[in-house]
N, C-alpha and C positions, 0 to 999 in steps of 0.2 A: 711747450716752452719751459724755460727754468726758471723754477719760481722764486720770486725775489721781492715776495709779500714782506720779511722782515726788516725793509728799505723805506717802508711806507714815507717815513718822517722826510728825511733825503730826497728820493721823487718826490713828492710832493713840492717842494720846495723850489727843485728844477723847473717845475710845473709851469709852479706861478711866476718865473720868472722867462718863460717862454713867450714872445711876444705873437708868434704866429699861432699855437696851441691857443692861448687865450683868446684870439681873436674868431677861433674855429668856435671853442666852447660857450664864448658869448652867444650865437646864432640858437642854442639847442632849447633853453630857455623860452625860447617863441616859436619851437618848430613844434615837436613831438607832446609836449604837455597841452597846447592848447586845443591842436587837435584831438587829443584823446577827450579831453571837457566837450569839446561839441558833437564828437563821436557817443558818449556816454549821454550826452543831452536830449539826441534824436532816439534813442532808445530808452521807452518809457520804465522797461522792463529790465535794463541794466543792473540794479543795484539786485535784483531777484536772483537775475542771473549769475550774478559772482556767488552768492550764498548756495546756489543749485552747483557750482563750480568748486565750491568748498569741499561740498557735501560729495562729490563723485571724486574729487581726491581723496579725501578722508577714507572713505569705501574701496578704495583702490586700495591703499597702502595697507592697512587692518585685513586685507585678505589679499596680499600682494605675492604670496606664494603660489596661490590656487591659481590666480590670473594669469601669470608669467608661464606656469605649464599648460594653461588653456590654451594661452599665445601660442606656443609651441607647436603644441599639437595641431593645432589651425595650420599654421606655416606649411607643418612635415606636409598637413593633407594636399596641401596645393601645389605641394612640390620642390618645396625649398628647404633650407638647413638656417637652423637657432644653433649659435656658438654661445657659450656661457666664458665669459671673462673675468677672473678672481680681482686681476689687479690692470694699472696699464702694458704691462710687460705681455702679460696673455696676451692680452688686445691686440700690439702690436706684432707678436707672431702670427695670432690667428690670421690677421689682414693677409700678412704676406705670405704665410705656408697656401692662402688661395689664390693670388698673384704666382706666385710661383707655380702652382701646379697647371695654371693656364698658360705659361708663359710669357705672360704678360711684360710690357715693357715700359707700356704707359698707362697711365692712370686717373681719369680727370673729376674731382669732386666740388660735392656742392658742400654748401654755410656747412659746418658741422661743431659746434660746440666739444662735444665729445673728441671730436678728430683734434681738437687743440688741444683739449687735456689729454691725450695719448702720442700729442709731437707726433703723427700719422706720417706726415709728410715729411718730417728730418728723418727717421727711421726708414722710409723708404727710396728716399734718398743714399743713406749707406747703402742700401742695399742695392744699388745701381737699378734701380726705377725711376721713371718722370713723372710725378705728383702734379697736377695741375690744376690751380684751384679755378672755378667759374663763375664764384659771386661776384660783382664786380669790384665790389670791395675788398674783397678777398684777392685777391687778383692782384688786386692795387698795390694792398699789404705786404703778397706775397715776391712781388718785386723788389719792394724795399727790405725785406729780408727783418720784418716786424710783426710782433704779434698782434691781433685786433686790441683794439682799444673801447669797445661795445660789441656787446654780443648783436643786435640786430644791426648796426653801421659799420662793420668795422674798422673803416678808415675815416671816421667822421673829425678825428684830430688832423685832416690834412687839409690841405689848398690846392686848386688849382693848379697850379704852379710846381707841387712836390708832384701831382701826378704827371702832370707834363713832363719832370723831368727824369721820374722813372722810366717813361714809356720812351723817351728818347735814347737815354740810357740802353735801353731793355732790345727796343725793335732797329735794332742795329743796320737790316737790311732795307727797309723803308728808307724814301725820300728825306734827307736832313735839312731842306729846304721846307717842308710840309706845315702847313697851317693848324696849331693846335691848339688858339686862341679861344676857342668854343669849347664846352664843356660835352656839346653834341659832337667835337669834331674827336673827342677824348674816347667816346662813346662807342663810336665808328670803328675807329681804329683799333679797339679792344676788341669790339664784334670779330672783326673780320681776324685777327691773331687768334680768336679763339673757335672758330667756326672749323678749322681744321682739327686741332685738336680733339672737339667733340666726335669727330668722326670715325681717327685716327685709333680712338682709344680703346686697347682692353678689355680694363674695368672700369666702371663706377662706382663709386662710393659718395652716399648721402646721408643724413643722420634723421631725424626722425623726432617729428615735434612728438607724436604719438603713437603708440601701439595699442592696434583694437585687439583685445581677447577673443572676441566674439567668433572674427574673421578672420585673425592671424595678418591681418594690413598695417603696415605701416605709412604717413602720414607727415609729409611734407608743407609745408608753405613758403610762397616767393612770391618775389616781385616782377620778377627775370626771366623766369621761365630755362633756365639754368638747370634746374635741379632736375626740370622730366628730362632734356636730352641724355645730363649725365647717367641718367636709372633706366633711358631706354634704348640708345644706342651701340653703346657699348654691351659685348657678349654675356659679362658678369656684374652685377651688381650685388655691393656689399649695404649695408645699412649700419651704421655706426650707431647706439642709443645704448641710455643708462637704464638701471631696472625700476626708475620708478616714471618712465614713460609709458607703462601701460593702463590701457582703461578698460572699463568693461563693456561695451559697447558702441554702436555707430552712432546713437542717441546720445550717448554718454559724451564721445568725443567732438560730435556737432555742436553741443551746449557749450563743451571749450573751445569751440573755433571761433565762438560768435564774441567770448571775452576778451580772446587770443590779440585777436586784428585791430579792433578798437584799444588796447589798452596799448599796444606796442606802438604801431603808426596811424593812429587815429580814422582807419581805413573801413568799413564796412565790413569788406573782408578780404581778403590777401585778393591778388591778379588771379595766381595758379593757388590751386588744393588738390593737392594729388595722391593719392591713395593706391598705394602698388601690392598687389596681393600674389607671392608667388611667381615664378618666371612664366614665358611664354609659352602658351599651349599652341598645338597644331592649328588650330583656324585664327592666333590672333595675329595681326598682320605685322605688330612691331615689339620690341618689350627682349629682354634679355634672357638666355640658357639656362639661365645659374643665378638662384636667388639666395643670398644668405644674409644672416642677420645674427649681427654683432653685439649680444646686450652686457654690458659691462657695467661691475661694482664700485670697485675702486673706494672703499669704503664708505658707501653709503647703506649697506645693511646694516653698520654700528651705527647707525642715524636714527634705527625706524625704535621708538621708544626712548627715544635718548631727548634731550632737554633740546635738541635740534627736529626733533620728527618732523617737527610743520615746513621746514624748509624743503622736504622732499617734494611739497606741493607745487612746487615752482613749474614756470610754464615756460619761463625765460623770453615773457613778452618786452624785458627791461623799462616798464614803467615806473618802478624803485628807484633806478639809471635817472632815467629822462628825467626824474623829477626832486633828486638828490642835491643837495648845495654843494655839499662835500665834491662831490663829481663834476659839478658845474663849473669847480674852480681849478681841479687838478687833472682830469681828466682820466681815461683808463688804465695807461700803462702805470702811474701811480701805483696803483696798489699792487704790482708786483704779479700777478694772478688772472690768468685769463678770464674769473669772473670779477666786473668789478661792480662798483655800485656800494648798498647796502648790505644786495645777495649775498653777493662776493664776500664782505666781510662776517657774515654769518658763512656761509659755505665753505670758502676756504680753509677755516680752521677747524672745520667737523673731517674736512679731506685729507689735510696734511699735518696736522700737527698743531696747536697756539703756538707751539716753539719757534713753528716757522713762520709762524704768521703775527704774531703776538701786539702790531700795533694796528690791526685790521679792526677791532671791534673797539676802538676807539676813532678810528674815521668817521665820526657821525656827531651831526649837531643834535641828535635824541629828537628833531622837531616831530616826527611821527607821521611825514608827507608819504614814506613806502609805505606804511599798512593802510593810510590812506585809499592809496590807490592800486592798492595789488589785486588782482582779479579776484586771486584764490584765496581773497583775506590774510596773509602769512602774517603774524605778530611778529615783524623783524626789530620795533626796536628789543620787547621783551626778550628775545635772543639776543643782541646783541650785550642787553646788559647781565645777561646768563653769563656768556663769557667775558666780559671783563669782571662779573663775582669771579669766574674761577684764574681768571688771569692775576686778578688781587690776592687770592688763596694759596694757588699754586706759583707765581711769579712767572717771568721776570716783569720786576716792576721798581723802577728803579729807588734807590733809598730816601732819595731827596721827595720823591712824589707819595712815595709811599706813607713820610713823614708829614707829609703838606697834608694830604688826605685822613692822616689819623686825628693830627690836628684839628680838622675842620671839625671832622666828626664829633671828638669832645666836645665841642661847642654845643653843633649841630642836634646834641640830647640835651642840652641846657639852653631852653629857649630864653628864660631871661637873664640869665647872660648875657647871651649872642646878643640879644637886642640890645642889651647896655652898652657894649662897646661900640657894636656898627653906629649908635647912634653918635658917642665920643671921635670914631674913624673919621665919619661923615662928614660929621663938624669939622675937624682938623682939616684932613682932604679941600672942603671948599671954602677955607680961609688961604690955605698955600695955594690952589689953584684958579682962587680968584681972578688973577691978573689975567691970565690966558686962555683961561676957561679950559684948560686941560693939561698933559703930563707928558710931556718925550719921554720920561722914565719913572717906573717906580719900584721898588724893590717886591723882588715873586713878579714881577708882569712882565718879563722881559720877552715870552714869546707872544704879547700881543701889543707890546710898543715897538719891537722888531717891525712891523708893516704898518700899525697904527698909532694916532695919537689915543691918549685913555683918558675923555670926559670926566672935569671934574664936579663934585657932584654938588647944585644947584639949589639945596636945601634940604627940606628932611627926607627923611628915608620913607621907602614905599609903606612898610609896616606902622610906620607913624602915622601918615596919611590916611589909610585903611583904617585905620584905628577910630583916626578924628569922623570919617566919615560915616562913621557906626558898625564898622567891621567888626571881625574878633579874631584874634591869635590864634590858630593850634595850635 
């Protein structure tokens, strides 16, 4: 997709003023967070396991050189081919110089993260291919001619109603009388549009939660059962994944499957776990000719050591996502970038640039609910506030905030000071806001009396209070 992270402020704003989005995004707040709390609750052993989950990331990445040619060599042994991808441009020829050499015409894939950040499917599109995606979300998306909006939902900013009216749209030779009142009748109708395809097609192409070193297997999860037709009916399958998906082991990678499902959809463990090693040998009855495997940087080796390393630990179970406020309210396509969330604003501007991204690590209420609940432990806000030091260092940052902020800070080294006038502010504040008990407008507040009124304030200040109670200053 084209990224359009430096929009932040604008979508967002679109966002909120979206009546069906809002109504989509209220639902998510009681789906996926509370599931994950009673998934993590039946598991006595959960909080062990993220720390064991740290620890085999950690390990992975500090010798992520040696691993990724173990990988390899696993692969070659079993018969298949490792492409190395500098950027997404590689990526996207590699796909198609093997599309092309089979002649292939159609193409049908599963979830792939990476596949959005390499536009897989606009690119083989020019290239007179039929990309066809099978998650059903994906599907959905790809109807409406939009980029997911979550990495594990991707169409979770829609309604009933947008699907129905894509698929009407879409399945042109169907009954236009046809019943699609039902979310099961939605369902059906996808099934069956897409059960040809699966058949039909080529290639496949999947991405890959995991690469085991050990084995050279790459490491699916679904709901759907989508992802094994695409890897095993079609004659080739491709494997889309980035270089910091590999682990060292089936040990290694079973301890992250167990964090994996629980943190994303509060599940036990995904429907499907499918693990593909290599294409089909003589006595195995079904499985594809042609195995390769697509591992692509796109700069994430300038990551490994960089005030970003920790991000490479990501699993992209989107529990950061699910449990984001910032997300909750504007939802995914907001931030411009196919990752959104927290992640995302940490990731994207390790990927593309601050320049391009530069209001992304300010998306965040700093509350600390992602490190909270990340499997792999990531310190995202600490990142986050990495880049906005260097966003303050380096710019763009506009002169009036820039000015607000300098200001503050003066103060903010002068504790009694500060506490002299807030306490003078205060006072003033809740004499003039007595009447009403708050403020339509106050000068500097104007992007929080824009959607709210601003409480006035009540009597003395917190620091006074703490004080009286036997607190003390720092």
């Amino acid at each position: 997709m084209e990224l359009n992270a430096h929009n932040f402020k604008e979508n967002a704003a679109k966002a909120l003023e979206d009546k069906d989005l809002q109504e989509s995004l209220a639902k998510l707040g009681t789906g996926f967070p509370l599931k994950r709390l009673a998934a993590a609750a039946r598991l006595p052993e959960f909080e062990a396991l993220r720390d064991q989950a740290r620890d085999i990331k950690d390990h992975s990445l500090r010798h992520l050189d040696f691993y990724l040619e173990k990988f390899e060599s696993r692969v070659v042994e079993s018969g298949g081919c490792v492409h190395w991808a500098r950027d997404i441009n590689d990526g996207r020829e590699i796909v198609y110089d093997i599309c092309k050499s089979v002649g292939a015409k159609t193409v049908t894939k599963g979830k792939s993260m990476i596949g959005e950040e390499m536009a897989i499917n606009e690119y083989l599109e020019e290239k007179g291919l039929i990309p066809i995606e099978t998650d059903l979300g994906e599907y959905i998306i790809q109807l409406r001619h939009e980029p997911p909006s979550h990495i594990i939902a991707p169409a979770i900013h829609l309604r009933k109603s947008h699907v129905e009216e894509a698929f009407r749209e879409t399945h042109t030779d169907l009954p236009v009388d046809r019943n699609l009142d039902a979310p099961e009748d939605l369902l059906k109708e996808a099934r069956a549009m897409l059960r040809k395809r699966f058949i039909d097609a080529d290639v496949g192409i999947t991405g890959a939660n995991f690469m085991v070193a050990e084995t050279g297997s790459t490491v699916i999860v679904t709901n759907e059962g989508n992802g094994d037709l695409t890897q095993t009916l079609p004659r080739v399958h491709i494997v889309l994944c980035s270089i910091e998906k590999v682990v060292p082991t089936l040990e290694d990678c079973t301890t992250l499957l167990r964090v994996l499902a629980r943190s994303a959809t509060g599940q036990e463990q995904s429907v499907y776990t499918t693990f593909s090693t290599g294409g089909r040998h003589e006595d195995d009855p079904d499985g594809p000719d042609q195995f390769h495997v697509v591992i692509l940087d796109n700069g994430r080796s300038r990551m490994l050591g960089h005030e970003t390393h920790d991000m490479l630990r990501c699993i992209r179970c989107s529990a950061c996502i699910n449990h984001c406020p910032v997300y909750q309210s504007v939802g995914g396509h907001a931030y411009g970038s196919i990752y959104p969330g927290p992640m995302g604003s940490v990731l994207t501007p390790a990927l593309y640039g601050l320049d391009q991204s530069c209001d992304l690590p300010n998306a965040s209420t700093m509350c600390g609910k992602c490190e909270e609940v990340c499997p792999v432990r990531i310190p995202l806000p600490k990142m986050l506030r990495s880049w906005r030091q260097k966003q303050w260092e380096d710019g763009p940052v506009p002169l009036m905030q820039r000015f607000g902020m300098s200001a503050w800070a003066f103060w903010a080294v002068r504790p009694k000071g500060y506490h002299f006038f807030a306490k003078i502010k205060m006072r003033i504040m809740g004499l003039l806001g007595r009447k009403n008990g708050h403020f339509k407008s106050l000068p500097l507040t104007k992007a929080w009396t824009k959607s709210r009124d601003f409480p006035a304030p009540e009597g003395k200040t917190f620091q006074q209070l703490w004080s009286e109670k036997g607190g003390r200053r720092s």
